[in-house]
C-alpha positions in Angstrom: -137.8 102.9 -84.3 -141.4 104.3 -84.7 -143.0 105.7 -81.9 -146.9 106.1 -81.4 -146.5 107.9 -78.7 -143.4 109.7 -76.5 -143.1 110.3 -73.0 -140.8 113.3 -72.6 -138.3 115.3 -69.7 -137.9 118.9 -69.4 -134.7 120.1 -68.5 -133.6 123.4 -68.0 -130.1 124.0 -68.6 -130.0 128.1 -68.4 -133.3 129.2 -69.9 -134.9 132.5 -69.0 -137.9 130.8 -68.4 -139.4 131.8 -72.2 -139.0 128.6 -73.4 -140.1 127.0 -70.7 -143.0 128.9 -70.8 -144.3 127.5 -74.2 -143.6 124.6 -73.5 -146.4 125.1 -70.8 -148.7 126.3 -73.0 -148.3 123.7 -75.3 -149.3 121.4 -72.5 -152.5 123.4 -71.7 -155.8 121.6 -72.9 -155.8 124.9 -76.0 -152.7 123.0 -77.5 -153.4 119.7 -76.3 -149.5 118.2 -77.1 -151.5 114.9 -75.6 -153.4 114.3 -78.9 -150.5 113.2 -80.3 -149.0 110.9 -77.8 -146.6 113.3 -75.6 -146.7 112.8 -72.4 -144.9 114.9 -69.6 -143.0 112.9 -67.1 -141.1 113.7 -63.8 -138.1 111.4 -64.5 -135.6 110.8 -67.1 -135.7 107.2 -66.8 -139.3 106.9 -68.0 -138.7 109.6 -70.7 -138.4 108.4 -74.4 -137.2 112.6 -75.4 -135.5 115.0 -73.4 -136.4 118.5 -74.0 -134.1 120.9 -73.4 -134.0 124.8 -73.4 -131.4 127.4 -72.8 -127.6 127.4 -72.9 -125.7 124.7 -71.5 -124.0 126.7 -68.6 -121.3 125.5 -66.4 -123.4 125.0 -63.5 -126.2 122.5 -65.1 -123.6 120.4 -67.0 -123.0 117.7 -65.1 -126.9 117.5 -64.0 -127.9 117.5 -67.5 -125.3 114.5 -68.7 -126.8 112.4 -65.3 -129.8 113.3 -66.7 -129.5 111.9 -69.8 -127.4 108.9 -68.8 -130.3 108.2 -66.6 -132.7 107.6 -69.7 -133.3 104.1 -71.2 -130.6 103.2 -74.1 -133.2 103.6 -76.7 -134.7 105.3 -78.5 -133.0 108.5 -76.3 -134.0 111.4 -78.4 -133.0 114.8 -77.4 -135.0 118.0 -78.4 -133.6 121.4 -78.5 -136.1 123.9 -78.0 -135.3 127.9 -78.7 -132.4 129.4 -79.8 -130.4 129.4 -76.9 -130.4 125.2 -76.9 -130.3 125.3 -80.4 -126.3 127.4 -80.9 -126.1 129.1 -77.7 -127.9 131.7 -78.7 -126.5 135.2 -77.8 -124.7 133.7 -74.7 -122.7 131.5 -76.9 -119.6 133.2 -76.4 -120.4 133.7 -72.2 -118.1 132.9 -69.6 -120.5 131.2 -67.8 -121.3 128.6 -70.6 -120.2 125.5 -71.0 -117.9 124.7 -74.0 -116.6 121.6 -75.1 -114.2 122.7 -77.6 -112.4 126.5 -78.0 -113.9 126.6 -81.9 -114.4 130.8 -83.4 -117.3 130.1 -84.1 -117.3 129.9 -88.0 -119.6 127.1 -88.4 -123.3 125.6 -86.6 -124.3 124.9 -84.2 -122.2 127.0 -82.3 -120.3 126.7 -79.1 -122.6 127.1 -76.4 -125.7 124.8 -78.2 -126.9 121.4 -76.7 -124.9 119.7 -79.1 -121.9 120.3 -77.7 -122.6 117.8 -75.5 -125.6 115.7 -76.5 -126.2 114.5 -79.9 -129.6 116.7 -80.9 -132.3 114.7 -83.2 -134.8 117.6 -83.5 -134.0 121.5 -83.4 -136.8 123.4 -82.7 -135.1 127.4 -83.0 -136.7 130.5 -81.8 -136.8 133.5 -79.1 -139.0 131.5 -78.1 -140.2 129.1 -80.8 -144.2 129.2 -80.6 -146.5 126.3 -79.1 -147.1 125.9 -83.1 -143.8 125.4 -84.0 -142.9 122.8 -80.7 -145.9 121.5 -81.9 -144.6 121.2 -85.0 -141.6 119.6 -84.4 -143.1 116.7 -81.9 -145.0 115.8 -85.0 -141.9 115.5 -87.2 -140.8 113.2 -85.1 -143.9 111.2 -84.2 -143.9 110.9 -88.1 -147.4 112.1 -88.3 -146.3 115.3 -90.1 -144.6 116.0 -93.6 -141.8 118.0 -93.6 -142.7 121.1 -95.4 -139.3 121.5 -97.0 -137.5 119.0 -99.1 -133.8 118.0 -98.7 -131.8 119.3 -101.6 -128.2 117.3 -102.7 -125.7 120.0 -103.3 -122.5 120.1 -105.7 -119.2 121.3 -104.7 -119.8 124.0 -107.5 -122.4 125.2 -105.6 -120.9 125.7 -102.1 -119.8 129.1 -103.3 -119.2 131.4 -100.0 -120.2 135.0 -101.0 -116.8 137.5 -99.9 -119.3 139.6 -97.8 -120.7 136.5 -95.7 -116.6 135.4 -95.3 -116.3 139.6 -94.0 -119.0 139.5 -91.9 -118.2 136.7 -90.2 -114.4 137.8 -89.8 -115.6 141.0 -88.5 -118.2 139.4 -85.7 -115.3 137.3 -84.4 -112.7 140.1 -84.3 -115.3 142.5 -82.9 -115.5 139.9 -79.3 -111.6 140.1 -79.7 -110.6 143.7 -79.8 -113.4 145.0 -77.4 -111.1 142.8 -74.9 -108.2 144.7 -76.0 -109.3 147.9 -76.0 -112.4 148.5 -75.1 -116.2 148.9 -76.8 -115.4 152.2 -78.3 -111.9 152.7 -79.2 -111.9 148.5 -80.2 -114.7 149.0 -82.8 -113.4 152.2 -84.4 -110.2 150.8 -84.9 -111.9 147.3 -86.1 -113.5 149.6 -89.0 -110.1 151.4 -89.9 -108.6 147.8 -90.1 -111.7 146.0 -92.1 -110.9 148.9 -94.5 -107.6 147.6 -94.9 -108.9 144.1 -95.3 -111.0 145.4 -98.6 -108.1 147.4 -99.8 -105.9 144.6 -99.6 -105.3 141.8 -102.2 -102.8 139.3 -100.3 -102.0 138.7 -96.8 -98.6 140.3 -97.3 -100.0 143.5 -98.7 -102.6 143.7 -95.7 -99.4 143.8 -93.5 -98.1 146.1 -95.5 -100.9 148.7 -95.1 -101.0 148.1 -91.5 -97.8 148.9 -90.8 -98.6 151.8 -93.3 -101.7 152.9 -90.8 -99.3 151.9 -88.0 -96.8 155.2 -89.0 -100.0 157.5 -89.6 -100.9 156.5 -85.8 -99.6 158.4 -82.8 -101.4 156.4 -80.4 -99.2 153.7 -78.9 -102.4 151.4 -77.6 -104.2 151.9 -80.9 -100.8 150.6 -82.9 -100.6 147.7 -80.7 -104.7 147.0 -81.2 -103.5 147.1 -85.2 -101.0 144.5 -84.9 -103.4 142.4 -82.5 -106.1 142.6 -84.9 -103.8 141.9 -87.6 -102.9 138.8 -85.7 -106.2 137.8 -84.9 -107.2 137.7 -88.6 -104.8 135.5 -89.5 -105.5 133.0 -86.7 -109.4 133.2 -88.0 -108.4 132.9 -91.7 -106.5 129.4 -90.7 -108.8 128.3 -88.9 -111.8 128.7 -91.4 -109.4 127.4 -94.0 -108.8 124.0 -91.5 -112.8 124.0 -90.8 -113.4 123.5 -94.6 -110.6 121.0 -94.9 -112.5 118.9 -92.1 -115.5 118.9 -94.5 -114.2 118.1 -97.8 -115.8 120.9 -99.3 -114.5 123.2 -101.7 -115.5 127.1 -100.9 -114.0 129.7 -103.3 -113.2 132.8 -101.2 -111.6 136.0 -102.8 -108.7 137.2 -101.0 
């Protein structure tokens, strides 16, 4: 369906407001976003688009779905706009957002995004994205702009995950566990005594090996029981990476 113009619905689901902001401005007559077609409308069931900014939290789910079951059947096209909308930005992992699913993380969009629980045509990502860049995107969609970048096709061969990338990943994950565990300080001290073990290690047995290795040299009691939890931990990631690639048919060759 080709539009020549798009009315459009701004919904807030948890923004700070910086979003919303540019959004604003992209309305003002500098910007113009009317040029092009886009209109701003007070109610979801004139809107064509629904733009939304910020984390989905807890309290603006249910709003949000009424909101989007309240727009016409078609074309419904849903816009996320900064960071925050687009993975969940840094409050991905918050209590107060809403998740649909319990995922680590390993893969995007991330827990926390607008596609956790509406199907996202456009991302638009920033901190906050610029009126160019909204701009940008409305016009990706109205058709009236070129994508700048190409789509590429990809070989299994070339899905190659880099062991640093799998590390660093690994390491971000069990960073939001330990600190849980045992606090910011002694949890990321320890995490870097254990990541050592990870490089030094060749197989998963050996890696238990030299924890319970470390697990003799320590005197503290909570710090040997953060070594066995982090142990623990890395194994739950590993399987679940490992399951998250099955689910994609794609072949990733990760040194161990």
């Amino acid at each position: 369906m080709k539009l020549r113009s798009v009315w459009v619905f701004h919904l807030n689901t948890g923004a700070c407001n910086g979003c919303d902001i540019e959004i604003l401005n992209v309305l003002t007559p500098y910007y113009d976003v009317e040029r092009l077609g886009v209109k701003l409308v007070s109610t979801p069931r004139h809107a064509h688009a629904l733009l939304v900014t910020g984390p989905l939290t807890r309290q603006s789910y249910y709003s949000a779905k009424r909101a989007y079951e309240a727009m016409p059947p078609k074309p419904r096209i849903v816009i996320a706009i900064g960071t925050c909308a687009c993975s969940g930005g840094i409050f991905y992992n918050s209590y107060a957002v809403r998740r649909e699913s319990e995922r680590l993380g390993l893969e995007y969009p991330r827990a926390g995004g607008t596609s956790e629980f509406l199907p996202v045509d456009v991302y638009i990502p920033g901190c906050p994205p610029r009126p160019e860049e909204i701009l940008y995107g409305l016009a990706l969609l109205l058709g009236v702009a070129e994508r700048k970048l190409s789509p590429r096709h990809y070989t299994e061969e070339e899905f190659t995950l880099p062991r640093t990338q799998f590390k660093a990943w690994v390491e971000v994950i069990l960073k939001a566990r330990i600190r849980k565990e045992l606090g910011y300080f002694d949890g990321y001290r320890l995490l870097e005594r254990f990541m050592d073990l990870v490089d030094a290690a060749e197989t998963p047995e050996a890696l238990k090996r030299l924890v319970e290795e470390e697990k003799l040299k320590e005197k503290d009691s909570r710090l040997r029981y953060g070594l066995d939890k982090l142990y623990e931990y890395y194994l739950e990631v590993v399987r679940t990476y490992e399951d998250i690639l099955g689910q994609k048919r794609r072949v990733f060759r990760v040194q161990k």
